[in-house]
C-alpha atoms as one frame of an Amber mdcrd trajectory, in Angstrom:
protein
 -23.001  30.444  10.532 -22.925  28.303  13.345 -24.507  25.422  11.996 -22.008
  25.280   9.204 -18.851  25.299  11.550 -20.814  22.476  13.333 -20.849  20.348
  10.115 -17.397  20.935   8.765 -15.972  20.155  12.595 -18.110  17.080  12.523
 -16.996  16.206   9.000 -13.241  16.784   9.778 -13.110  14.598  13.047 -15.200
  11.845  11.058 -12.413  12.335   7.967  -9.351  12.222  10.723 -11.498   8.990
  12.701 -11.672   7.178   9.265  -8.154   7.573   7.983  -6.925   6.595  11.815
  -9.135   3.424  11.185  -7.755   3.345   7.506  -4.256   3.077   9.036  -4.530
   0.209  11.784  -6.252  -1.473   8.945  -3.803  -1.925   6.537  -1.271  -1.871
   9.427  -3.265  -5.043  10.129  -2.970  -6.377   6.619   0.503  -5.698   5.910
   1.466  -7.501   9.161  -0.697 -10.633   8.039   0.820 -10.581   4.593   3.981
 -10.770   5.745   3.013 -13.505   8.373   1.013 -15.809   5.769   4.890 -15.105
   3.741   6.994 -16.019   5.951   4.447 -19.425   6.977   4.763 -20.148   2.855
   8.584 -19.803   3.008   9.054 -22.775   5.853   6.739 -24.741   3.950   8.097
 -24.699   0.728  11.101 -25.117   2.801   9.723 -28.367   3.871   8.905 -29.889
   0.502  12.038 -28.894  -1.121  13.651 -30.556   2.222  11.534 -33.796   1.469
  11.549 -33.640  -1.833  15.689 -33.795  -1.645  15.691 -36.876   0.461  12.760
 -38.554  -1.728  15.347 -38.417  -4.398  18.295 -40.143  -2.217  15.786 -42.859
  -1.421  15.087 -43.259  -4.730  18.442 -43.484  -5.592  19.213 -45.962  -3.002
  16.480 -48.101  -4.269  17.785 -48.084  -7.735  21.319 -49.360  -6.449  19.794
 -52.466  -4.193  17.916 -53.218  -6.736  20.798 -53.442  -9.058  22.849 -55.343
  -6.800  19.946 -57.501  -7.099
């Protein structure tokens, strides 16, 4: 009788140990995610930005060039 409160003790604190490491791992995850997200936002920030003034410069081109 012993030997089988032994084994389901042992096999609860390994279930509770694996769902704490469960946890801080997709704690972990989620906080990357949202990270990598928020690193994708500025740069698509950035081409939008340069993309924006490509198209003045290309604008200005096309009016020296007809004054040309």
């Amino acid at each position: 009788m012993t030997r089988v409160l032994y084994i389901a003790s042992g096999m609860a604190v390994g279930l509770l140990i694996g769902l704490a490491v469960d946890r801080n791992a997709r704690l972990d995850r989620d906080e990357r995610i949202s990270d990598l997200e928020r690193e994708l936002t500025t740069q698509r920030n950035i081409v939008k930005s340069l993309d924006e003034d490509n198209v003045k410069l290309r604008r200005r081109l096309k009016q020296y060039a007809k004054a040309d």
